[in-house]
N, C-alpha and C positions, 0 to 999 in steps of 0.2 A: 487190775492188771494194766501195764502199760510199754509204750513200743518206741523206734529209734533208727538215724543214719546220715553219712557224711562226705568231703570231697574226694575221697579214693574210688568212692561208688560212683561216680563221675566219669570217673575219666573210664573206669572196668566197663561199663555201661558203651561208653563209645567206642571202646577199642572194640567188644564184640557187639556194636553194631545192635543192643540191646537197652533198652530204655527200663530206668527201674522199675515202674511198674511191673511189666514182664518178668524182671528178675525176681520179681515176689513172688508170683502164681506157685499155690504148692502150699504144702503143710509145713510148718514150723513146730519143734520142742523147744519150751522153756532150755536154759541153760542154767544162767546166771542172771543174778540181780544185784542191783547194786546201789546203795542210798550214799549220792555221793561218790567217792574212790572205795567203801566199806561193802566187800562183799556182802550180803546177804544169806546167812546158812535157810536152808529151808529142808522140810520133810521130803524130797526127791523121789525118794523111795515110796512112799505113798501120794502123793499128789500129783499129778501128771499134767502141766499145763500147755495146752496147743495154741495156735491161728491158724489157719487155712484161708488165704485168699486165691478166689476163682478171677478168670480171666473177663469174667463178667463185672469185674469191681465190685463183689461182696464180699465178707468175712466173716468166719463163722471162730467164738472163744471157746475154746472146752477148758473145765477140769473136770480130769477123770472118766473123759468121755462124753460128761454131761455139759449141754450148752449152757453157754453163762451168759451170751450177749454176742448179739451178728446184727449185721448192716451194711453197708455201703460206705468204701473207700476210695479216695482219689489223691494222687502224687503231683506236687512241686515240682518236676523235673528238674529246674533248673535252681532249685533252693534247698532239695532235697528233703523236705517236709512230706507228709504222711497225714492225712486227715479221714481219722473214721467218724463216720458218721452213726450211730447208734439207733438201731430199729425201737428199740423200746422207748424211747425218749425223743420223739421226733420234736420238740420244743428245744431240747438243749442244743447247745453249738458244741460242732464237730471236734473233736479232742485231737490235737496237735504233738507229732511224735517227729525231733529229727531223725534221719535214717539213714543207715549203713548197708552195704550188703556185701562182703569180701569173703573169699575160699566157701561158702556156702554157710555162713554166720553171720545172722539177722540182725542186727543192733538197732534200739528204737528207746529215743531220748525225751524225756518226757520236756514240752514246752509251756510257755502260757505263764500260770503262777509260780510261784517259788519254791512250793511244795514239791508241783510237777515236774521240775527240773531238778528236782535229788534225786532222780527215779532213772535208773539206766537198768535195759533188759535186753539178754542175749540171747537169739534163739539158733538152733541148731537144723536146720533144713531134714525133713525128713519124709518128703517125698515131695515130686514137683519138677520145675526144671530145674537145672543143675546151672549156678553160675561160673565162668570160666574167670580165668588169669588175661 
């Protein structure tokens, strides 16, 4: 799974006086994926994939309810990057997502290798705080 965001959440972020981080806290649905500009079809109907970040700076992955990987996150503010840090894996380095966050749609771009950055995910806010215009 992988995540994303950019300079519209910048400026949303200032105008209400909210810093992204804060604008995460909350539960996210998968939306869309995308390899490249090529949507992605997936099973939707059966596979149900989450994030939830607490205001505590953890995250917790579901599919299907069940956990697939939580840890600890921290934001770029001013770069707009996203770095989780992976409880299962405390040796690897933290996985790098640019990020979006507009009308209440989560976008997180994968960074780093070349691979990573084919990878664009949108996620749809589905409980949490609510981001404003």
């Amino acid at each position: 799974m992988v995540f994303v965001a950019t300079g519209s959440f910048a400026q949303q972020a200032s105008q209400t006086g909210q810093k992204v981080i804060d604008l995460m806290v909350g539960t996210w649905q998968i939306s869309k994926v995308f390899d490249g500009k090529k949507e992605l079809k997936s099973d939707a109907d059966s596979t149900i994939q989450t994030m939830e970040f607490t205001r505590e700076a953890k995250y917790i992955s579901r599919t299907n309810q069940q956990k697939v990987d939580s840890g600890l996150f921290r934001v770029n503010e001013n770069h707009k990057i996203l770095y989780l840090e992976s409880a299962g894996d405390a040796d690897a380095p933290p996985v790098e997502w640019a990020i979006t966050i507009k009308d209440n749609i989560l976008t997180l771009a994968g960074r780093g290798t070349p691979h990573a950055a084919r990878f664009k995910y949108q996620y749809i806010r589905k409980g949490g705080t609510k981001s404003r215009k």
